[in-house]
C-alpha positions in Angstrom: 95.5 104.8 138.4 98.4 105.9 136.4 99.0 109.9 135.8 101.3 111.9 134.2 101.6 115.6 133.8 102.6 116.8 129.9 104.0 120.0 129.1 104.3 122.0 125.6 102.3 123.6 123.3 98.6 122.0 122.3 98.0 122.9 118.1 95.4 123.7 115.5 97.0 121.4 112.7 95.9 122.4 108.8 97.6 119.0 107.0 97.5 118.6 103.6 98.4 114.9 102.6 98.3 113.8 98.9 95.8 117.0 97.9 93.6 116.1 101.0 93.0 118.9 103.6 91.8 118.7 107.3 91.7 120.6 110.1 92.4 118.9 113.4 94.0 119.6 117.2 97.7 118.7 117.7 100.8 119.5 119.3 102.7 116.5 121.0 101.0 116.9 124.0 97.7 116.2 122.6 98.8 113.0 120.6 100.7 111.8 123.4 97.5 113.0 126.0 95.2 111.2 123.7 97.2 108.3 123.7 97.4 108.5 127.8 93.9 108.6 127.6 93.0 105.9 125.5 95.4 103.7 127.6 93.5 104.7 130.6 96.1 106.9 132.5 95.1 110.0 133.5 96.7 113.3 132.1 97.4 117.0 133.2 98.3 119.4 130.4 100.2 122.8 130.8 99.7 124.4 127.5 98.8 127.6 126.4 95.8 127.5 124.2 93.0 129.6 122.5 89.3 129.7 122.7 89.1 128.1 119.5 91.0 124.7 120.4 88.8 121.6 119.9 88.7 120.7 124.0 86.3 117.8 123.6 88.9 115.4 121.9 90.8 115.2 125.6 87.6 114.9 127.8 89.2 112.8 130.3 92.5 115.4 130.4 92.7 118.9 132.5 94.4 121.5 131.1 96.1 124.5 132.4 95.8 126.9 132.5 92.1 126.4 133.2 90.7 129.4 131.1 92.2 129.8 127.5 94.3 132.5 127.2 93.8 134.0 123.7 91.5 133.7 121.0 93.5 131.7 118.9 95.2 128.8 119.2 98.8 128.4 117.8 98.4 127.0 114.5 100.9 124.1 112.5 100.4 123.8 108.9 102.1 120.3 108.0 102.0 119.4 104.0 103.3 117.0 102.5 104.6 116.3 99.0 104.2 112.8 97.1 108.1 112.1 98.3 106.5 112.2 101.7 108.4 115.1 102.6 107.5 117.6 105.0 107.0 121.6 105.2 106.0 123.7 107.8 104.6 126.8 108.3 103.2 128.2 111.8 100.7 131.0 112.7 99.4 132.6 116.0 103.2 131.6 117.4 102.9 135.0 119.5 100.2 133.2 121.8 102.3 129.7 122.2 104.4 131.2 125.0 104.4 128.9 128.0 102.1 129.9 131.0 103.8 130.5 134.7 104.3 127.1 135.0 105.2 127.7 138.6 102.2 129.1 140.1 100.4 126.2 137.6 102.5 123.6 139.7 101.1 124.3 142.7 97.6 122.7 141.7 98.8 119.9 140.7 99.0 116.6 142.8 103.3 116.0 142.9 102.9 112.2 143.3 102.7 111.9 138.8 104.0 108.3 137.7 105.0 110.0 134.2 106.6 113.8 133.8 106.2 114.3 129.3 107.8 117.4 127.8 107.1 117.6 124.5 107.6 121.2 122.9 107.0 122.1 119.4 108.7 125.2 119.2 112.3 126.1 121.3 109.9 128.3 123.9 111.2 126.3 127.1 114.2 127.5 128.8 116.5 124.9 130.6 116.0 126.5 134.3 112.1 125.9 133.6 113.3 122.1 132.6 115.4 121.9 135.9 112.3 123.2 138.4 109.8 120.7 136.6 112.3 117.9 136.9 112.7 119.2 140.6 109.3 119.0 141.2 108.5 115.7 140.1 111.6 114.0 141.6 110.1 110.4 141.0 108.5 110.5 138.2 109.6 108.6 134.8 110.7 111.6 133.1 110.4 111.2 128.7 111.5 114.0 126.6 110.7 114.7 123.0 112.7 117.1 122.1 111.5 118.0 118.6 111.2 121.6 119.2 115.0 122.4 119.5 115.6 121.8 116.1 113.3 124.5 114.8 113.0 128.0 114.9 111.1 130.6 113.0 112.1 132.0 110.0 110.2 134.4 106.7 105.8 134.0 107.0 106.3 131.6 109.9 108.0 129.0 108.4 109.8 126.4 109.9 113.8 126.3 109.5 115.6 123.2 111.1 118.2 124.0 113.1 120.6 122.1 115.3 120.6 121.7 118.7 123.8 123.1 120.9 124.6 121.8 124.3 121.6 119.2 124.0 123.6 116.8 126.9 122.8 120.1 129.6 118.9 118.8 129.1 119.3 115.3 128.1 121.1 114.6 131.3 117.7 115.6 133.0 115.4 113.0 131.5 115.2 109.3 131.8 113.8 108.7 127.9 114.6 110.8 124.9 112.5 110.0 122.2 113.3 111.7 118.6 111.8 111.2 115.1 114.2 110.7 112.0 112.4 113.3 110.8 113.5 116.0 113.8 117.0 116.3 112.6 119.1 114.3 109.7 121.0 113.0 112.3 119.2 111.8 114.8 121.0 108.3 114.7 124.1 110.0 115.5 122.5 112.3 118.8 120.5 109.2 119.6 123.6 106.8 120.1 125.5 109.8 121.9 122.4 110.6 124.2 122.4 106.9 124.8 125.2 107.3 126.9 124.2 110.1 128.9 120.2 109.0 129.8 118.7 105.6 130.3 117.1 104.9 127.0 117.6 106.8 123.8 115.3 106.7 121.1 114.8 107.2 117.2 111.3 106.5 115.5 110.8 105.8 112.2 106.5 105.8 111.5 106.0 102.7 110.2 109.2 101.1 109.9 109.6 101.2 113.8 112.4 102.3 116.1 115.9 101.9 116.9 117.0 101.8 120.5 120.1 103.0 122.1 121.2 102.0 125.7 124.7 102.9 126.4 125.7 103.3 123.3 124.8 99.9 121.7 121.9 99.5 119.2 118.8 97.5 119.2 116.0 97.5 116.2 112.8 97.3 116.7 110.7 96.6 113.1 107.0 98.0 112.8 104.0 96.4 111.7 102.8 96.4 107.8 99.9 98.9 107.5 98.2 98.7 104.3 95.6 101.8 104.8 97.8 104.7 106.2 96.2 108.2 106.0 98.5 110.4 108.4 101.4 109.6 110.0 101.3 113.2 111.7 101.7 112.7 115.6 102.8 108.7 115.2 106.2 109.5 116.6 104.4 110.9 119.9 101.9 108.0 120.3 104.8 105.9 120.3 106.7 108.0 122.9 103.4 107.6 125.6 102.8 104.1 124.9 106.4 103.1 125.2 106.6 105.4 128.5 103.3 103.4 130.2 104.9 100.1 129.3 107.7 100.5 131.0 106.3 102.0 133.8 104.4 98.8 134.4 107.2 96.1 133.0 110.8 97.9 133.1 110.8 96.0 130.0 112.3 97.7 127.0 111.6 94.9 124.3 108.4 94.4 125.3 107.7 98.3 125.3 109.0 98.6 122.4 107.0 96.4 120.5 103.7 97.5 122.3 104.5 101.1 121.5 105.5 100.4 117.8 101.8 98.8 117.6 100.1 101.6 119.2 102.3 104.1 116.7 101.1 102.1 113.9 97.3 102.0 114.4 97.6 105.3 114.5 98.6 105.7 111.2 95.1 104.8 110.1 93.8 107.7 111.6 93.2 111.5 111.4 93.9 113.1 114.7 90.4 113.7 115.1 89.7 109.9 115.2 92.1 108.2 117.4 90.1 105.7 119.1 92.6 102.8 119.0 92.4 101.3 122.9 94.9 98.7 124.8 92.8 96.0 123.3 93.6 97.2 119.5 97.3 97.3 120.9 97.7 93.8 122.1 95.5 92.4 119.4 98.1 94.0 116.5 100.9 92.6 118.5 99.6 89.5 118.4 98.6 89.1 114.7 100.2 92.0 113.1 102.6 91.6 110.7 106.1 93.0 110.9 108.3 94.3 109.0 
């Protein structure tokens, strides 16, 4: 059976989207746990989390630490305009501060086919990065490196920022995935960090991806969805099913396309209600329409 190990910060997302509200769990390790799950591969979470994080949407997934540590749970508050745009405002940030991953380690088996660092804030220093990516010397190693880009500013809100000396981390990972939506130009770090990793890449929801490997380009379209409701989390769903394809095929077109089909069922979804499995996957591939 596959496993891989995530690390970064599990969320209570409060999304509003075209004057509808819900309340749901997030974070990019839950999207891309969920995902692991629903694809069968088993998943170990480091996370710092609250007593009041919906645990029984990852019932197949152990976190750690084992006992929450705080009441609350970092919360994301994602709206979005009519343009699609989005804003961002966090709360409980004091309690998202990553957990001794060190002593965590040592319950965990090392033998993990996948290592996924996702963080949603800048809370994980590069010597941290360097003892995980120590520690699981064989695994596939896929970093989504969204956080960088953000820091805190006024009431919690979110303030974009750019990311210096990114090649000191990038160097570290075998897959970057970032969403067009992380930085404005994420084309531009994405064809740079192709030379530098294995595979760079840049999602784009429903539209698909774009793939960088040594600096040349490859496009990948997406499948037309007529019934979208949130595209929150599609960028991470993408980032797990691209990573358990190509564990299994070493094929990047081929796990491409399978991860731009999970990525798009998702879209028809709340994070809530992701219960998309391989066979939804293979089916859309197979009779969805592109773009």
């Amino acid at each position: 059976m596959i496993s891989a190990i995530l690390i970064g910060n599990l969320a209570n997302d409060h999304n509003v989207i075209d004057n509808r509200e819900y309340l749901g769990p997030g974070g990019s390790v839950y999207f891309a746990a969920k995902t692991f799950e629903n694809l069968k591969v088993q998943s170990f979470l480091i996370s710092p989390r609250g007593s009041d994080f919906p645990g029984k949407y990852l019932k197949n997934s152990v976190i750690y630490p084992v006992k929450p540590k705080s009441e609350k749970t970092l919360v994301f508050r994602n709206i979005y305009d009519p343009k699609k745009e989005r804003v961002q405002w966090v709360e409980n940030y004091q309690n998202a501060a990553l957990c001794d991953i060190k002593k965590i380690l040592l319950n965990i088996p090392e033998k993990q086919n996948i290592l996924f660092v996702a963080p949603i804030l800048n809370n994980i220093d590069i010597s941290v990065l360097k003892l995980i990516c120590k520690y699981f010397p064989k695994s596939l190693k896929v970093l989504l490196p969204q956080g960088f880009f953000r820091k805190i500013g006024r009431y919690g809100k979110i303030i974009s920022r750019f990311w210096q000396n990114s090649e000191r981390i990038i160097s570290l990972f075998d897959i970057i995935v970032i969403s067009e939506k992380d930085w404005n130009g994420a084309e531009d770090l994405a064809k740079g960090w192709g030379k530098i990793t294995k595979i760079s890449i840049v999602t784009k929801e429903e539209r698909g991806c774009s793939i960088y490997m040594g600096g040349i380009k490859k496009d990948y379209p997406g499948f037309k969805i007529t019934d979208i409701i949130d595209a929150t989390g599609a960028g991470d769903v993408f980032a797990a099913a691209f990573s358990v394809a190509y564990l299994k095929n070493h094929d990047v077109d081929s796990s491409a396309r399978f991860a731009n089909a999970a990525a798009a069922l998702s879209l028809r979804f709340t994070s809530n209600q992701l219960k998309y499995n391989y066979s939804d996957i293979i089916k859309l591939l197979r009779k969805g329409e592109r773009r």
